[in-house]
PDB file of N, H, CA, C and O in Angstrom:
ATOM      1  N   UNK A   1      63.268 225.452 200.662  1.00  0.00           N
ATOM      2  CA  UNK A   1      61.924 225.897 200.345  1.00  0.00           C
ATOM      3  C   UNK A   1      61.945 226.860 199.154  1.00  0.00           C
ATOM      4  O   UNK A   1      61.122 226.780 198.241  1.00  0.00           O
ATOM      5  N   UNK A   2      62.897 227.753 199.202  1.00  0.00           N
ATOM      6  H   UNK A   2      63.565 227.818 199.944  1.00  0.00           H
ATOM      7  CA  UNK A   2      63.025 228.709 198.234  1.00  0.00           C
ATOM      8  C   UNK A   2      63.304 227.696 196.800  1.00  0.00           C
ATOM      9  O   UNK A   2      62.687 227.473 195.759  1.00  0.00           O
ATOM     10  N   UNK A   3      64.607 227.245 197.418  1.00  0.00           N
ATOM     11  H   UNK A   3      65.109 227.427 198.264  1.00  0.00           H
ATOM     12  CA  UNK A   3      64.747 226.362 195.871  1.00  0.00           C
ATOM     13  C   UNK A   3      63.529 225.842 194.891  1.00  0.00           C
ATOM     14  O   UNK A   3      63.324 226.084 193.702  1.00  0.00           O
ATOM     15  N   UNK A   4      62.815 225.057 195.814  1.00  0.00           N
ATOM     16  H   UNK A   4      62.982 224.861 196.780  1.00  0.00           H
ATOM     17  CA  UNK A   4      61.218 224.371 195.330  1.00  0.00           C
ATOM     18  C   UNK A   4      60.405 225.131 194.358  1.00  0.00           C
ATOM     19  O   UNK A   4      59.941 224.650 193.324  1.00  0.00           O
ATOM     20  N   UNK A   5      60.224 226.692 194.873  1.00  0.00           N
ATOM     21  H   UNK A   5      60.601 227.083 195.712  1.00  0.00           H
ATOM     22  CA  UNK A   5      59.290 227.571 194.181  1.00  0.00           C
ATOM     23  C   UNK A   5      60.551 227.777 193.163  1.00  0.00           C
ATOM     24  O   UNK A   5      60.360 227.164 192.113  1.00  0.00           O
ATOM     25  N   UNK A   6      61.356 228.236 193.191  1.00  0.00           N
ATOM     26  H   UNK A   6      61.511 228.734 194.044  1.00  0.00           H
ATOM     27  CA  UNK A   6      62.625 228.538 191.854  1.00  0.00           C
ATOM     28  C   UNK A   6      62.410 227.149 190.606  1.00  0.00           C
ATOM     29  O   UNK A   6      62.360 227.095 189.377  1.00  0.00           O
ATOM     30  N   UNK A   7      62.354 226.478 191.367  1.00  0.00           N
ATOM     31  H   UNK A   7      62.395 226.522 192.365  1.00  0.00           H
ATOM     32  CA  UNK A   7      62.123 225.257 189.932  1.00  0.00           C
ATOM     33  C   UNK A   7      60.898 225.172 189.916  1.00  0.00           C
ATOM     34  O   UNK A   7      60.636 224.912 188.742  1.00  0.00           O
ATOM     35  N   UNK A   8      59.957 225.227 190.487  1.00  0.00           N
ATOM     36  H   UNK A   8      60.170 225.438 191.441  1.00  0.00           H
ATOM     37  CA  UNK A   8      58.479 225.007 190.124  1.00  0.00           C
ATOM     38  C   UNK A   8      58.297 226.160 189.063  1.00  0.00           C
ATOM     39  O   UNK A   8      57.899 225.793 187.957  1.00  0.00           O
ATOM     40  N   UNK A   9      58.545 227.557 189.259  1.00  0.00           N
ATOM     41  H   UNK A   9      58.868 227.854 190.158  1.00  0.00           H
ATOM     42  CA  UNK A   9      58.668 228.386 188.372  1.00  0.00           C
ATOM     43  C   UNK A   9      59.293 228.579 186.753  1.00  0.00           C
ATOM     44  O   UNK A   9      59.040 229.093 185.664  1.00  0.00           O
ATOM     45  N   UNK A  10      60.522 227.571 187.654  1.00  0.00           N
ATOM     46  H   UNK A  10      60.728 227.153 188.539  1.00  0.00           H
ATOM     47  CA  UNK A  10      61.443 227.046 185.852  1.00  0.00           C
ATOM     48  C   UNK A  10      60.564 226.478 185.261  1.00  0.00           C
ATOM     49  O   UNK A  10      60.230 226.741 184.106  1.00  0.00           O
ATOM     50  N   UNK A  11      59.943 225.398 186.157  1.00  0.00           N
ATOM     51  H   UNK A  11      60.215 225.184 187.095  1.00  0.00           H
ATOM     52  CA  UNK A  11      59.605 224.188 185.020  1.00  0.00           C
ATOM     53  C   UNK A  11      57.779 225.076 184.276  1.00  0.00           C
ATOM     54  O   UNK A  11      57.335 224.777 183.167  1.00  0.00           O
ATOM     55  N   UNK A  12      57.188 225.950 185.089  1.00  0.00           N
ATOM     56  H   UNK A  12      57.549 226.193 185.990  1.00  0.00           H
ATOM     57  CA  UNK A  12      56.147 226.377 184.586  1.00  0.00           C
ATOM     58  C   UNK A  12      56.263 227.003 183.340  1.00  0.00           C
ATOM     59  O   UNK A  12      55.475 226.942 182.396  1.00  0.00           O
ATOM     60  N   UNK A  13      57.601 227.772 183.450  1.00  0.00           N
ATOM     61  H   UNK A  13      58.241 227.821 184.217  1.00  0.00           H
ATOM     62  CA  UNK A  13      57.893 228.596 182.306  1.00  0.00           C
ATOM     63  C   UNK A  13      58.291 227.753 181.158  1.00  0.00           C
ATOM     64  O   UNK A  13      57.946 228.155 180.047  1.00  0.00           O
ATOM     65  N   UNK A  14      59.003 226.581 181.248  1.00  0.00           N
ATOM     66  H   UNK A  14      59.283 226.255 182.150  1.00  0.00           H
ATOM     67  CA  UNK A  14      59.378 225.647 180.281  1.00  0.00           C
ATOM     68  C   UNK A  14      58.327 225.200 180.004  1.00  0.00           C
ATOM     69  O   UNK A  14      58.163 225.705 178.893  1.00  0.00           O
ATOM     70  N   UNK A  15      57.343 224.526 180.219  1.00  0.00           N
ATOM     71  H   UNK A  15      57.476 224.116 181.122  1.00  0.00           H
ATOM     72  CA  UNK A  15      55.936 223.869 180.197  1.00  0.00           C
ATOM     73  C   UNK A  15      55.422 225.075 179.130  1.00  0.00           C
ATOM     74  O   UNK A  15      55.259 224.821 177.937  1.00  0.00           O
ATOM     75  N   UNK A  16      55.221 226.215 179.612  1.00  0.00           N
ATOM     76  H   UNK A  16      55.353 226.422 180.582  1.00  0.00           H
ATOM     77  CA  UNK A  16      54.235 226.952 178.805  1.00  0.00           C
ATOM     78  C   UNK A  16      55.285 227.580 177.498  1.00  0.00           C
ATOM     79  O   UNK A  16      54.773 227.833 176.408  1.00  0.00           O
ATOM     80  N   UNK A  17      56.450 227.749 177.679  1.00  0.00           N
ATOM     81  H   UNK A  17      56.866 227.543 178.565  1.00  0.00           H
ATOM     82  CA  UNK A  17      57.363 228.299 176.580  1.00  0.00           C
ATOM     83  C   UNK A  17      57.572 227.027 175.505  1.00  0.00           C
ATOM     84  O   UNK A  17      57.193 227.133 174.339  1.00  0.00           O
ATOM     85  N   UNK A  18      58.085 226.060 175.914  1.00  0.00           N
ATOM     86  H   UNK A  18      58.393 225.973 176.861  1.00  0.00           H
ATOM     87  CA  UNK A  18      58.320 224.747 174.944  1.00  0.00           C
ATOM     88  C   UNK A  18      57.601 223.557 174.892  1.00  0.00           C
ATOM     89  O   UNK A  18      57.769 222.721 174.005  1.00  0.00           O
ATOM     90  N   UNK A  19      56.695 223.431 175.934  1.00  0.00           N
ATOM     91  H   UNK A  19      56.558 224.111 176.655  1.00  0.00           H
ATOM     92  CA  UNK A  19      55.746 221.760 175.543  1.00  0.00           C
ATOM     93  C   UNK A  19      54.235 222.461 174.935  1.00  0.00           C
ATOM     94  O   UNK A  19      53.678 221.947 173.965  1.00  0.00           O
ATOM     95  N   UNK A  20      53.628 223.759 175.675  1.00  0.00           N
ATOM     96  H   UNK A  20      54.080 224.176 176.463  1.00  0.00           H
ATOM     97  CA  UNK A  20      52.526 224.094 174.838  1.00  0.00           C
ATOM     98  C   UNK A  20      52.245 224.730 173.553  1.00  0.00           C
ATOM     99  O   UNK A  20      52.885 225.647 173.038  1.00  0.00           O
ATOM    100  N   UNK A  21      51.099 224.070 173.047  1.00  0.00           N
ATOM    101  H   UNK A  21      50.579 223.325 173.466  1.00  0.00           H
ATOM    102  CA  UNK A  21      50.605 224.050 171.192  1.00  0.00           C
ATOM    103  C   UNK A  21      49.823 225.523 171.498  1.00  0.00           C
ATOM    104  O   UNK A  21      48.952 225.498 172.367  1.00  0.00           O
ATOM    105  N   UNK A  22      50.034 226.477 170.988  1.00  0.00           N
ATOM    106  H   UNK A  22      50.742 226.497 170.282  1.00  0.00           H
ATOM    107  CA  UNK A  22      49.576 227.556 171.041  1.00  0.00           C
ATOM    108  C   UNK A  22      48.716 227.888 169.992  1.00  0.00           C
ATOM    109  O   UNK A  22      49.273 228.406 169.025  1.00  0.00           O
ATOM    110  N   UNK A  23      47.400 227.716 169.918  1.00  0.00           N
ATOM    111  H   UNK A  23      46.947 227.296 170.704  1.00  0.00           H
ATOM    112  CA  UNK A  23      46.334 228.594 168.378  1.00  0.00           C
ATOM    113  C   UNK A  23      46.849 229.288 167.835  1.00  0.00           C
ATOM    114  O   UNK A  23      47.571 230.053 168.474  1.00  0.00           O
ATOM    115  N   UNK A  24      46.789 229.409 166.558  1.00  0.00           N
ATOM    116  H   UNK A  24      46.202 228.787 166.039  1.00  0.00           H
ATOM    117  CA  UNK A  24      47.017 230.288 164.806  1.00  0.00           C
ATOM    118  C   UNK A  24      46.110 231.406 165.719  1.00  0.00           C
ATOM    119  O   UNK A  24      45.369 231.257 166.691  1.00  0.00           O
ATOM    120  N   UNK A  25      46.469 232.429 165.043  1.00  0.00           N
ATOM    121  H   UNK A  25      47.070 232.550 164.253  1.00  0.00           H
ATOM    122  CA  UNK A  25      45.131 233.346 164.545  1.00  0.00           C
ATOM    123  C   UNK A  25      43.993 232.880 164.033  1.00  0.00           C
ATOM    124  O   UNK A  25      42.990 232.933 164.744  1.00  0.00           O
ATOM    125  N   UNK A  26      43.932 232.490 163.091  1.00  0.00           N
ATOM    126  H   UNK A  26      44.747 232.447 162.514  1.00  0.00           H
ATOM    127  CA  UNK A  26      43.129 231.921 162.429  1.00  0.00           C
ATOM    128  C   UNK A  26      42.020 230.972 163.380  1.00  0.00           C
ATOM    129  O   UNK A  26      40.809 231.116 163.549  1.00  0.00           O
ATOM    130  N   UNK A  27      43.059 229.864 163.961  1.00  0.00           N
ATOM    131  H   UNK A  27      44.043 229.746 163.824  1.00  0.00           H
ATOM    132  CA  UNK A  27      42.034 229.026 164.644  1.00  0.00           C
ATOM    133  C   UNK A  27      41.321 229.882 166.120  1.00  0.00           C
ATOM    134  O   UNK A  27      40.227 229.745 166.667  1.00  0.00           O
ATOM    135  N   UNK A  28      42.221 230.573 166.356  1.00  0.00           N
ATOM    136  H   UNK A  28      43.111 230.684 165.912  1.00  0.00           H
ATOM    137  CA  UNK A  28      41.335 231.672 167.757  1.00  0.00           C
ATOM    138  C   UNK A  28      40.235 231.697 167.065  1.00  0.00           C
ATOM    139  O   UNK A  28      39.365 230.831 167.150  1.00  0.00           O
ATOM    140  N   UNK A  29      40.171 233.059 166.054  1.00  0.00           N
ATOM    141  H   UNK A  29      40.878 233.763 165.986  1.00  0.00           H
ATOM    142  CA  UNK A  29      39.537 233.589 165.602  1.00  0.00           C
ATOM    143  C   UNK A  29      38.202 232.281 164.918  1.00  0.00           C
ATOM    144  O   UNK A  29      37.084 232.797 164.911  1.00  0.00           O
ATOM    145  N   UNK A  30      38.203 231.616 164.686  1.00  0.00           N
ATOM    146  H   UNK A  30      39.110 231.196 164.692  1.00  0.00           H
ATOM    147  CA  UNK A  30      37.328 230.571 164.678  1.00  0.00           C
ATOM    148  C   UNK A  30      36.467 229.961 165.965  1.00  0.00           C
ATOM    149  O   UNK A  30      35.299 229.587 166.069  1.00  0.00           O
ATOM    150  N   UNK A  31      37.417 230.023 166.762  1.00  0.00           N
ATOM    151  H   UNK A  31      38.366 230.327 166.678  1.00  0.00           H
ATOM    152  CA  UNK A  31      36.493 229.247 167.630  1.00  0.00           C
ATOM    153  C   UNK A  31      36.000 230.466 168.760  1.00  0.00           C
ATOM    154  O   UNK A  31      35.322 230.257 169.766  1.00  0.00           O
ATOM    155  N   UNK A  32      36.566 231.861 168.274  1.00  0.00           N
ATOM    156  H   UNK A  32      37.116 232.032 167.457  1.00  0.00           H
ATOM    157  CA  UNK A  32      36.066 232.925 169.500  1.00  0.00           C
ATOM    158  C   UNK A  32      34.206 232.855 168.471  1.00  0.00           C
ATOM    159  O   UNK A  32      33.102 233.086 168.965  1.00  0.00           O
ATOM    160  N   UNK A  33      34.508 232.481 167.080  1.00  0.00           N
ATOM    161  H   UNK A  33      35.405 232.294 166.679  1.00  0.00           H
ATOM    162  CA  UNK A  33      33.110 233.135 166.599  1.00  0.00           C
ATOM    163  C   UNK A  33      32.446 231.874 166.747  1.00  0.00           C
ATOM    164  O   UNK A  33      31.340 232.102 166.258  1.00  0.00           O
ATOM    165  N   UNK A  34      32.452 230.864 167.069  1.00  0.00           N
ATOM    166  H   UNK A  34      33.351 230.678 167.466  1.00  0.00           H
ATOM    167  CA  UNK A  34      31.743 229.315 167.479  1.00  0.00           C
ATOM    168  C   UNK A  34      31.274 229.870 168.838  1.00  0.00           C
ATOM    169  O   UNK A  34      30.098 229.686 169.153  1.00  0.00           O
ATOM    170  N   UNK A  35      31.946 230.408 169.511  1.00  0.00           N
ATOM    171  H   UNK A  35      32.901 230.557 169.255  1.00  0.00           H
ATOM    172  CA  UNK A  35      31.201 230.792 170.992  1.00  0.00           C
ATOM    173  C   UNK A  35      30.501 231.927 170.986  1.00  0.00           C
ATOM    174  O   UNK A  35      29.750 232.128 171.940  1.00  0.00           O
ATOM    175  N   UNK A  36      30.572 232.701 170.143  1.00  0.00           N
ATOM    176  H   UNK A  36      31.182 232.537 169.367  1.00  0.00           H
ATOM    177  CA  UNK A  36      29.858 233.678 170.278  1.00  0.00           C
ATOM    178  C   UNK A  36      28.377 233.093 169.628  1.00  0.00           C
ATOM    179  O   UNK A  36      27.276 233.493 170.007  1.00  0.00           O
ATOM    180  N   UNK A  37      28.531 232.364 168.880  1.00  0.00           N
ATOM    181  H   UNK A  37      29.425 232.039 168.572  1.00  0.00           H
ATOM    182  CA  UNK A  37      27.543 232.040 168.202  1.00  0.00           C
ATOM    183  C   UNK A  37      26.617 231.207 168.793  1.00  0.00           C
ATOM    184  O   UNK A  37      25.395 231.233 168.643  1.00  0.00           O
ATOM    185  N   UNK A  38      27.277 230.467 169.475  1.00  0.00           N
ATOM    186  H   UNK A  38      28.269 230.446 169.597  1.00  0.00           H
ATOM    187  CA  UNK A  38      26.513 229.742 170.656  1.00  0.00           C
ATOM    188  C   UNK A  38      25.953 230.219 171.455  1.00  0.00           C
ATOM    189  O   UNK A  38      24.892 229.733 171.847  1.00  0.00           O
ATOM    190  N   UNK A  39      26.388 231.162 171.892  1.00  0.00           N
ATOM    191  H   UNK A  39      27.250 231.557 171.574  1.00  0.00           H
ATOM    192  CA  UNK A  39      26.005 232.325 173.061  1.00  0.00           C
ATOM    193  C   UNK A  39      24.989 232.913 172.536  1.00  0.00           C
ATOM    194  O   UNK A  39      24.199 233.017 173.474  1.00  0.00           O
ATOM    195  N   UNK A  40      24.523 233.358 171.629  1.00  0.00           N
ATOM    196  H   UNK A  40      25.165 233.274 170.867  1.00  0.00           H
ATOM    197  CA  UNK A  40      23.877 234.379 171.199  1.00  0.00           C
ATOM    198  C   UNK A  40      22.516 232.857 170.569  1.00  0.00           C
ATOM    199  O   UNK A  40      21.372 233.275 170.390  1.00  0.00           O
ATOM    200  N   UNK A  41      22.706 231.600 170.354  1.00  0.00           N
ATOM    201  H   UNK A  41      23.635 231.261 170.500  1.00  0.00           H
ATOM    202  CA  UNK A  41      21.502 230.729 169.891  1.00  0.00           C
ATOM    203  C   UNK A  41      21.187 230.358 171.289  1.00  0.00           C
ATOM    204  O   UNK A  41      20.141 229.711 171.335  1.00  0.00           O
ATOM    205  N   UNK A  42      21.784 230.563 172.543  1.00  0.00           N
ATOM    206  H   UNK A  42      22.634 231.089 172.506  1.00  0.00           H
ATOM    207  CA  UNK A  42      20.969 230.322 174.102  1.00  0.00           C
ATOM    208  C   UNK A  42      20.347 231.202 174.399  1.00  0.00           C
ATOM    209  O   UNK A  42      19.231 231.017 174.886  1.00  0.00           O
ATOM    210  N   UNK A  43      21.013 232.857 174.150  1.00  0.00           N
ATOM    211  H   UNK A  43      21.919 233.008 173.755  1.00  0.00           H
ATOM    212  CA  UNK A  43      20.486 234.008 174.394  1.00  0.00           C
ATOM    213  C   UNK A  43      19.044 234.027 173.930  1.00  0.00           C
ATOM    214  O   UNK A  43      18.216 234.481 174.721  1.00  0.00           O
ATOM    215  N   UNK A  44      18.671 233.623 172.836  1.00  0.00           N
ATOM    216  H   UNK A  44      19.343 233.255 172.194  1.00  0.00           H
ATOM    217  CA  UNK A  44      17.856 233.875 171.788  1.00  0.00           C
ATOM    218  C   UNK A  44      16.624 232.469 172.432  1.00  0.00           C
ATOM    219  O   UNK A  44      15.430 232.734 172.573  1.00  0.00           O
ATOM    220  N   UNK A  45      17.143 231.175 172.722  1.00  0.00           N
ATOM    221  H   UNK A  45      18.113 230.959 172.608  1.00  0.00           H
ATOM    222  CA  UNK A  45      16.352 230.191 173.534  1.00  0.00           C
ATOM    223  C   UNK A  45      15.702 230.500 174.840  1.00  0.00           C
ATOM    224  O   UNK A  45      14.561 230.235 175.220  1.00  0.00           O
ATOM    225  N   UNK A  46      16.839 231.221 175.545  1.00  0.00           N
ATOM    226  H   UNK A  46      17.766 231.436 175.236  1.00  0.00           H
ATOM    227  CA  UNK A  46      16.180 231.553 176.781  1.00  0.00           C
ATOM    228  C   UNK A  46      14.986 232.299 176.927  1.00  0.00           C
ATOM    229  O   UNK A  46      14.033 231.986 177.641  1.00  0.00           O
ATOM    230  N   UNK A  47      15.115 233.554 176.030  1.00  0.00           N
ATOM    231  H   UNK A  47      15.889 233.808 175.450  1.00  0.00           H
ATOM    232  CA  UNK A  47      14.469 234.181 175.641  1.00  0.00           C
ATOM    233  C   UNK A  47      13.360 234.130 175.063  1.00  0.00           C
ATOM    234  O   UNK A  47      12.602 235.096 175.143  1.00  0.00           O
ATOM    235  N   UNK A  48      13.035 233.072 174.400  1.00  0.00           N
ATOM    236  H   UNK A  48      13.652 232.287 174.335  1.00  0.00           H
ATOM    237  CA  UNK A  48      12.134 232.532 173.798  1.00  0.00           C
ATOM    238  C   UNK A  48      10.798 232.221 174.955  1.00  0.00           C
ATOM    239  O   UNK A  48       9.631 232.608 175.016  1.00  0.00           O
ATOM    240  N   UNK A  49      11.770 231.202 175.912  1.00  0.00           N
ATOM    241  H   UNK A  49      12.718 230.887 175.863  1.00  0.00           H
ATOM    242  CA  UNK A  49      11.416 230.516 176.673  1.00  0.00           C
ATOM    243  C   UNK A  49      10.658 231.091 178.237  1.00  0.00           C
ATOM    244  O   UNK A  49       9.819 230.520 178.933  1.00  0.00           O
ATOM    245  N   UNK A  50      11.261 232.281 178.406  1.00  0.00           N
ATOM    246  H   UNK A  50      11.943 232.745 177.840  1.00  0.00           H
ATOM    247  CA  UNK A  50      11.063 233.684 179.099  1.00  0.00           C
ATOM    248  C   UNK A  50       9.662 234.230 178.827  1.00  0.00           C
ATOM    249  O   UNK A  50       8.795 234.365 179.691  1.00  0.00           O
ATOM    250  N   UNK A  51       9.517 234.571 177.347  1.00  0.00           N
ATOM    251  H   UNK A  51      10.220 234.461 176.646  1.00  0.00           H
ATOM    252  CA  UNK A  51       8.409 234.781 176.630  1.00  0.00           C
ATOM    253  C   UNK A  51       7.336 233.818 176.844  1.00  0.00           C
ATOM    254  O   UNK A  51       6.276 234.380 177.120  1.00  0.00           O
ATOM    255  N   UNK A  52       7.286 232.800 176.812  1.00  0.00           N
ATOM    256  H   UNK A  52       8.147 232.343 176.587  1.00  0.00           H
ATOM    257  CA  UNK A  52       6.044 231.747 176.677  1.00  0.00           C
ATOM    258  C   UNK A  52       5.897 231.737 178.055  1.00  0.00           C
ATOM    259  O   UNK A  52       4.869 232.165 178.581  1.00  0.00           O
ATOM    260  N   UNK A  53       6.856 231.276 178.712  1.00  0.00           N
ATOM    261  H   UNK A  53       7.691 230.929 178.285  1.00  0.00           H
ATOM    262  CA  UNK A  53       6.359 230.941 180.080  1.00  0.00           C
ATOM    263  C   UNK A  53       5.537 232.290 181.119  1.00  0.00           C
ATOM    264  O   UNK A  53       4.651 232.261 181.973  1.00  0.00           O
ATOM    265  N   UNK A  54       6.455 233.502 180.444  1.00  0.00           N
ATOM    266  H   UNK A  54       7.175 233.526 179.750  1.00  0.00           H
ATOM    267  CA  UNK A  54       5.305 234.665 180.821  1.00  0.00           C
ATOM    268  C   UNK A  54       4.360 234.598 180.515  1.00  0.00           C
ATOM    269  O   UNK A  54       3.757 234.497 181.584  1.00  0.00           O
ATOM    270  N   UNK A  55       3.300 234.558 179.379  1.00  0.00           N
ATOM    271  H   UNK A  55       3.789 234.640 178.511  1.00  0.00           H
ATOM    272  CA  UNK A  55       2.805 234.614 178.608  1.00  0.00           C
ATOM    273  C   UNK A  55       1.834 233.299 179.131  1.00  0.00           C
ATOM    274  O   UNK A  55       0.644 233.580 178.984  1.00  0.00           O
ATOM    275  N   UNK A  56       2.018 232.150 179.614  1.00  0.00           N
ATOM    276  H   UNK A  56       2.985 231.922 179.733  1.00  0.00           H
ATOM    277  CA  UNK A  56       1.714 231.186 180.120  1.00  0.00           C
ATOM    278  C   UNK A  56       0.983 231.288 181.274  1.00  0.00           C
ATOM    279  O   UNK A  56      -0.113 230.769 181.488  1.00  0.00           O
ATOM    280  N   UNK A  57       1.878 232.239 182.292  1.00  0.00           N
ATOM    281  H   UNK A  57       2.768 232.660 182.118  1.00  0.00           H
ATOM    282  CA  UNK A  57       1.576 232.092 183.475  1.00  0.00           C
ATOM    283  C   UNK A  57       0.735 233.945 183.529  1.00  0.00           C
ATOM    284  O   UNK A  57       0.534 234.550 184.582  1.00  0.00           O
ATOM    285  N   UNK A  58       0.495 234.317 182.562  1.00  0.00           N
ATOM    286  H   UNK A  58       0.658 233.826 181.706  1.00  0.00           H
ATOM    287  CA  UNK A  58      -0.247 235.508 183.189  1.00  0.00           C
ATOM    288  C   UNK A  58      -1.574 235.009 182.745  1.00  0.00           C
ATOM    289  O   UNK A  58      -2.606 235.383 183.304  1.00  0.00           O
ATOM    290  N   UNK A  59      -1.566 233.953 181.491  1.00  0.00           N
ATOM    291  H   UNK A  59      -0.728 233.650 181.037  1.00  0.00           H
ATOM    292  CA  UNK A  59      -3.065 233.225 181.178  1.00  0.00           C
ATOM    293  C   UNK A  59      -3.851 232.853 182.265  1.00  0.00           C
ATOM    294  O   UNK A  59      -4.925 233.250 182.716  1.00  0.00           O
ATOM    295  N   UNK A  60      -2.745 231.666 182.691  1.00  0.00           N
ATOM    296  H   UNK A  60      -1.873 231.343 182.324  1.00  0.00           H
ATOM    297  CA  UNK A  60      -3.077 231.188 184.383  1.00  0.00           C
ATOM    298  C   UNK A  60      -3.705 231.871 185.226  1.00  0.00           C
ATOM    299  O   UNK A  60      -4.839 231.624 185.636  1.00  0.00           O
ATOM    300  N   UNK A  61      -2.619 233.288 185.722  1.00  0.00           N
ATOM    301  H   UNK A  61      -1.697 233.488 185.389  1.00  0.00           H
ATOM    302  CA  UNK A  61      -2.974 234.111 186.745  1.00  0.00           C
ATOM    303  C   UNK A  61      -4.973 234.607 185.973  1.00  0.00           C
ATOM    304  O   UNK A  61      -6.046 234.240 186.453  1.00  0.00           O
ATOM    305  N   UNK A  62      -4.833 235.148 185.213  1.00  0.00           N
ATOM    306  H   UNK A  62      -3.961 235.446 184.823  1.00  0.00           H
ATOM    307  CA  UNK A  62      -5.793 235.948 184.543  1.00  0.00           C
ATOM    308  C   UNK A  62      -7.173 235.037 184.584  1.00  0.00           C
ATOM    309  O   UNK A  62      -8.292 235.550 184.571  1.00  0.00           O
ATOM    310  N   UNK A  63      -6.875 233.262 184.649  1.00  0.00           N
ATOM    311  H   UNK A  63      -5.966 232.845 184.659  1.00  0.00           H
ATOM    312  CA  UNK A  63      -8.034 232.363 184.617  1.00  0.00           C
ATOM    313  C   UNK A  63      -8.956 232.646 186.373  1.00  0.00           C
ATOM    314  O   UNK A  63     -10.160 232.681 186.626  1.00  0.00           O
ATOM    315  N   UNK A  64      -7.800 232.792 187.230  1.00  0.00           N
ATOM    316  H   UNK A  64      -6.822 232.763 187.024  1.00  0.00           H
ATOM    317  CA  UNK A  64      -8.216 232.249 188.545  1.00  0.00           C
ATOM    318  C   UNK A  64      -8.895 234.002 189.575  1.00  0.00           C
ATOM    319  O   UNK A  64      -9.270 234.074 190.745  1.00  0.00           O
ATOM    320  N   UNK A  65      -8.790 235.239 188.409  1.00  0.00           N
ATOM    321  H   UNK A  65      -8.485 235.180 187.458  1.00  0.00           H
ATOM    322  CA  UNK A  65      -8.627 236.768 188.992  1.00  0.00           C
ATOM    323  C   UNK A  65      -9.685 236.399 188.746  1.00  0.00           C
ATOM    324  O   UNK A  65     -10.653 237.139 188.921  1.00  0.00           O
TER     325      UNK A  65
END
């Protein structure tokens, strides 16, 4: 049993030390600002969307007071 986890451990460390492609700087740094950027054009949708539908529904409320 012990043995099992001892090589499952080898082979994890080999897997992530020698078969995985690891990002440049460069490309991190690219795709951290693609998500941020994304993040911040939903932020900005939701928000939008927050707005009208308030704005919507206090018309509503305000028709039936």
């Amino acid at each position: 049993m012990l043995k099992k986890f001892i090589n499952y451990c080898k082979d994890c460390y080999d897997e992530l030390a020698h078969k995985t492609t690891w990002p440049s700087y460069k490309e991190l740094t690219h795709s951290a600002m693609v998500v941020l950027s994304a993040s911040l054009v939903i932020a900005v949708v939701v928000f939008l969307m927050d707005v009208v539908f308030k704005n919507c529904m206090h018309f509503i409320y305000s028709l039936f007071s």
